[in-house]
VOGU-3710 file (C-alpha; in Angstrom, 3 decimals, decimal comma):
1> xxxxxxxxxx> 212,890/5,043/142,987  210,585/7,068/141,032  209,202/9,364/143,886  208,313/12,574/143,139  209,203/15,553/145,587  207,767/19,115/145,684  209,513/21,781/147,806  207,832/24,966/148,299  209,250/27,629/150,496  206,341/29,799/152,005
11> xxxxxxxxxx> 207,390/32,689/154,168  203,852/33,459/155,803  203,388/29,916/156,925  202,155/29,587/160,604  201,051/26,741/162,411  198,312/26,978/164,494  200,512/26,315/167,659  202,023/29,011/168,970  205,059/27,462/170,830  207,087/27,263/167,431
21> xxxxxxxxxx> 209,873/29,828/167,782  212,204/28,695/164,810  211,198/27,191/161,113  208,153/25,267/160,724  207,231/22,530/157,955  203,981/21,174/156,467  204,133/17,851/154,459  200,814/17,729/151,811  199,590/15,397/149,878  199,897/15,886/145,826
31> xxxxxxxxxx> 196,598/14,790/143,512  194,346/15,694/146,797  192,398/18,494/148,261  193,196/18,283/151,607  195,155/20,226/154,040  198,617/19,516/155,386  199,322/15,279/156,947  202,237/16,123/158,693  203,553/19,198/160,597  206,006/20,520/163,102
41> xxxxxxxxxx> 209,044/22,700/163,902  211,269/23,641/166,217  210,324/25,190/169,891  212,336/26,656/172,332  210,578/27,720/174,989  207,905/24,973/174,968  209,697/23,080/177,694  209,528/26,405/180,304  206,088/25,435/180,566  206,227/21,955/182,247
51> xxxxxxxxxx> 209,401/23,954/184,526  212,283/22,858/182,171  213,439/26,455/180,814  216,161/26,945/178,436  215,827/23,377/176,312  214,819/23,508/172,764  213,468/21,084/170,776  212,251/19,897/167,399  209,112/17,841/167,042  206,459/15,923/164,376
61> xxxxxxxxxx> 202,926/15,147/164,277  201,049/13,027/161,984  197,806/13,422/161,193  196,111/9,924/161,183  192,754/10,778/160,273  194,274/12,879/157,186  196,681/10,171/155,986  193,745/7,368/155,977  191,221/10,071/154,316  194,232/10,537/151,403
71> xxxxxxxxxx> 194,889/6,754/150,811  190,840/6,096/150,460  190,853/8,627/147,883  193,647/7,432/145,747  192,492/3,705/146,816  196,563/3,232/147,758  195,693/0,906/150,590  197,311/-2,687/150,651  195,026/-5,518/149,323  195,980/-7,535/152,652
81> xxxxxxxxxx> 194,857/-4,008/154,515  191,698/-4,333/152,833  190,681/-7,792/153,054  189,679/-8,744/156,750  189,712/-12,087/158,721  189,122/-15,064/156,693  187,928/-17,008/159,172  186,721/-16,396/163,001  186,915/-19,714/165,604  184,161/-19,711/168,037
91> xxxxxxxxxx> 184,623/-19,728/171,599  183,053/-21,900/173,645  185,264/-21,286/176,390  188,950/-22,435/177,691  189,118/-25,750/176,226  187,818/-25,338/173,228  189,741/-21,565/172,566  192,650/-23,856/173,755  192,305/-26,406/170,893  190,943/-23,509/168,685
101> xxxxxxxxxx> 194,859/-21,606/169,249  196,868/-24,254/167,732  194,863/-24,747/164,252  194,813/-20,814/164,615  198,777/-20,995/164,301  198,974/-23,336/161,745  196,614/-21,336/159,451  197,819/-18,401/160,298  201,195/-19,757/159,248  199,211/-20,864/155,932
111> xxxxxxxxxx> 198,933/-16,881/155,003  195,083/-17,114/156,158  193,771/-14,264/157,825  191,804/-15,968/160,976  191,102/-14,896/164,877  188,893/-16,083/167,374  186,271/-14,305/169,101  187,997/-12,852/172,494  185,741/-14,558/175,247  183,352/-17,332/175,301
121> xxxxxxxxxx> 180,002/-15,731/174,130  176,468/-16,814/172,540  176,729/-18,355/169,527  174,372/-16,146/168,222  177,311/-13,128/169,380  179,876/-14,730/167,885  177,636/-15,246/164,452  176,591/-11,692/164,793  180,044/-10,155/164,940  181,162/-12,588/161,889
131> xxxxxxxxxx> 178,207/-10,814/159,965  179,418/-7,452/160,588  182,522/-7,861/159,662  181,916/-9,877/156,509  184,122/-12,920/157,771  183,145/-15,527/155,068  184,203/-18,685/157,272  183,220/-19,752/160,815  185,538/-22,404/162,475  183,077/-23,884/165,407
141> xxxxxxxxxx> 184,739/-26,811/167,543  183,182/-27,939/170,424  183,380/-31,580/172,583  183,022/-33,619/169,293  185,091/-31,438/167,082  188,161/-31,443/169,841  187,539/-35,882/170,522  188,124/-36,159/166,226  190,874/-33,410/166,290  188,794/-31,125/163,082
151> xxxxxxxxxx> 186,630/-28,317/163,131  183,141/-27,903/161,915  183,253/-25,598/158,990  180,456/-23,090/158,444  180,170/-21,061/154,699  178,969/-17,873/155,946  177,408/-17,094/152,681  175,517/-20,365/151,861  175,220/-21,571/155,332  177,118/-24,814/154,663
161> xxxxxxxxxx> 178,796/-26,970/157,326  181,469/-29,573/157,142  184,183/-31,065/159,472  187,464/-30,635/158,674  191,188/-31,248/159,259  193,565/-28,427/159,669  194,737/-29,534/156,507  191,408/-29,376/154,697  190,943/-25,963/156,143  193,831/-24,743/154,519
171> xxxxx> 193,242/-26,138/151,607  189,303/-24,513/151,590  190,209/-21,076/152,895  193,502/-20,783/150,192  190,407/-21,361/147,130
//
C-alpha cells in the first residue's frame, strides 16, 4: 500500500497529563518539524475522579490544529478541500430560497460546489460574503427569475449577467 511506518520505543516519554498510569503513545508526523498529532494511553484511576473508582480505560486525542498545520506544509490537502463554493444563490427570502433549493440539488448533483446564503439579507451582504470567499458565480432569482423558471447569472470576476436554465448553469459552472 506503500505506507511507510516508523516505530520508536522511548522509555522517558511522558505526556503532559498526569492521569496516565500504564503505556502511553505519541503518533508524529515524518518530513515535518512539529510535535506529536496524536496522543494517549491508558488510565486507571482517571474515572475515581468523576466518583467511578476502580474502572480503567484507554483513550485518544487528535490534535486538529496540528494535523491541518502538517497537511499545509506538505500541500496534501484534497483539490475538492481546496476549492470552495462555485456558486452562492441569493436569498431574497422564502420563496425565492424555495425555488433557489431545487436548482441547488440539481447542481449539486452536477458535481458543482454551490450554497445559498443562510437568511434573506442585503444584496450588498450577500455580494460581500461572495467576495470574501472568492465564490466566482452568483445565482440571483427573484419574481422574474422564479415566473421564467432560470436564474440570473452574475460572473463575479467580470461582472457579467445572464439568465439561465438549470441546464445552462451546469453547463457554465462545469467550463
Amino acid at each position: 500500500m506503500g505506507l511507510k511506518n516508523e516505530i520508536e520505543l522511548d522509555l522517558t516519554l511522558a505526556r503532559g497529563l498526569n492521569y496516565y498510569t500504564g503505556a502511553i503513545f505519541e503518533v508524529k508526523a515524518l518530513d515535518v518539524q512539529i510535535g506529536s498529532i496524536t496522543g494517549g494511553g491508558r488510565y486507571d484511576n482517571l474515572t475515581g475522579v468523576f466518583g467511578m473508582s476502580g474502572v480503567s480505560g484507554v483513550g485518544i486525542s487528535f490534535g486538529a490544529d496540528r494535523i491541518f498545520d502538517v497537511l499545509n506544509q506538505l500541500e496534501l490537502y484534497p483539490k475538492e478541500a481546496v476549492n470552495g463554493t462555485e456558486v452562492l444563490f441569493v436569498n431574497f427570502g422564502e420563496k425565492e430560497a424555495a425555488f433557489s433549493m431545487e436548482m441547488l440539488l440539481k447542481i449539486r448533483a452536477a458535481g458543482i460546489r454551490a450554497e445559498i446564503f443562510p437568511d434573506a439579507a442585503k444584496m450588498k451582504k450577500q455580494m460581500s460574503y461572495a467576495n470574501a470567499k472568492n465564490i466566482p458565480f452568483v445565482a440571483i432569482i427573484g419574481e422574474n427569475e422564479m415566473n421564467e423558471g432560470k436564474t440570473m447569472l452574475k460572473n463575479m470576476e467580470t461582472g457579467e449577467q445572464r439568465l439561465v436554465s438549470v441546464e445552462e448553469l451546469i453547463v457554465a459552472l462545469q467550463k
